[in-house]
C-alpha positions as CSV (number, residue, x, y, z in Angstrom):
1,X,-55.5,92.1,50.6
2,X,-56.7,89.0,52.1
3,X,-58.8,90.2,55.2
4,X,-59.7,87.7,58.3
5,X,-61.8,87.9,61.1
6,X,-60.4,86.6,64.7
7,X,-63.4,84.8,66.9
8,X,-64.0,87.9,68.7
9,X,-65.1,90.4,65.6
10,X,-67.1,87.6,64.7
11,X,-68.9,87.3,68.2
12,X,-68.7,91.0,68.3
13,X,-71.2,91.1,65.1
14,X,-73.4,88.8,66.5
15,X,-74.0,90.6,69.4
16,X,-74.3,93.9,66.9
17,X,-77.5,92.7,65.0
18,X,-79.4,89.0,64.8
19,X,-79.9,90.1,61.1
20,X,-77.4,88.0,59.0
21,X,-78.1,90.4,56.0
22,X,-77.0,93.2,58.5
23,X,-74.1,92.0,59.6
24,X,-73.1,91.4,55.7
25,X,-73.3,94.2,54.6
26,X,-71.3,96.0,57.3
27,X,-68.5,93.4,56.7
28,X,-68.6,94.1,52.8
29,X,-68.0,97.3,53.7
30,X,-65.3,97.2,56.6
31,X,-63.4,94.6,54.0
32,X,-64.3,97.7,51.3
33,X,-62.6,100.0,53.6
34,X,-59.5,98.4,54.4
35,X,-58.9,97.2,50.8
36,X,-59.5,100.7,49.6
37,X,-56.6,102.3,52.3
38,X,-59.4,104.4,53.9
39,X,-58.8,103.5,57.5
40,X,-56.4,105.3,60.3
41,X,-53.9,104.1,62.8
42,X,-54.4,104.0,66.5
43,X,-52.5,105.6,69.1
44,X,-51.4,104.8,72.8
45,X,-48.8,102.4,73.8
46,X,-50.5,99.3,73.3
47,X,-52.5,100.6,70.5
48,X,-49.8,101.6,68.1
49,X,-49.8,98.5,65.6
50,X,-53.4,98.8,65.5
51,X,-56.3,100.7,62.9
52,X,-59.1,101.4,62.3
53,X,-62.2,101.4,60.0
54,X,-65.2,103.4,60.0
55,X,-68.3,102.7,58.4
56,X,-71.2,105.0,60.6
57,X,-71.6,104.6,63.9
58,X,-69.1,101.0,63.9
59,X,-65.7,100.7,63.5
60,X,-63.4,97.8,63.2
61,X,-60.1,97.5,65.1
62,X,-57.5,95.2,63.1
63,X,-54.3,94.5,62.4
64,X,-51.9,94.2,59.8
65,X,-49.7,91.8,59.0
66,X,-46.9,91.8,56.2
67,X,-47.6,93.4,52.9
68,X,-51.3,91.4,51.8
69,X,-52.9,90.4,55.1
70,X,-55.3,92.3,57.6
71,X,-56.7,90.4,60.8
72,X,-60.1,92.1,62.1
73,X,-59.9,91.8,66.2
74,X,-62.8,93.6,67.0
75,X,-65.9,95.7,65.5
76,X,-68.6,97.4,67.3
77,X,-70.1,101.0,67.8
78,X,-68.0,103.6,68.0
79,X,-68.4,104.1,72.0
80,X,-67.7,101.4,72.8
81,X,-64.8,100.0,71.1
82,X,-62.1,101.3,72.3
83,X,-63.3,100.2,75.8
84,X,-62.6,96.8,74.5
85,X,-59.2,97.4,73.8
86,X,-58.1,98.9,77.0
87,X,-59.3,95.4,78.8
């Protein structure tokens, strides 16, 4: 599945850690994740196209589009996330 990142999951993971390394890693295994089928769907009315992806204490909020294509909107800790989607 080809997996893409929207400017604001890649702001959101440079607000998450200065550590390039870090933030690596934790896309690796968001893009692991979603390519493996391990994520879940959202609910809520403006949620319901939406999933999500866990790895720890992050998640990351995407969407997909046709049969091969997943756009990351936004990733960051698990408190917080959903906060950012109400907005």
């Amino acid at each position: 599945m080809e997996i893409t990142l929207k400017q604001s999951a890649i702001d959101d993971l440079k607000r998450l850690t200065a550590n390039s390394d870090q933030r690596r890693k934790l896309l690796d295994s968001f893009v692991k994740k979603i390519n493996a089928g391990q994520y879940g769907g959202l609910t809520g009315n403006k949620l319901g196209s939406l999933y999500r992806a866990r790895s720890g204490p992050y998640r990351a909020v995407f969407a997909i589009e046709g049969k091969d294509r997943a756009i990351i909107i936004h990733i960051g800790d698990r408190k917080e996330i959903y906060k950012k989607l109400q907005r």
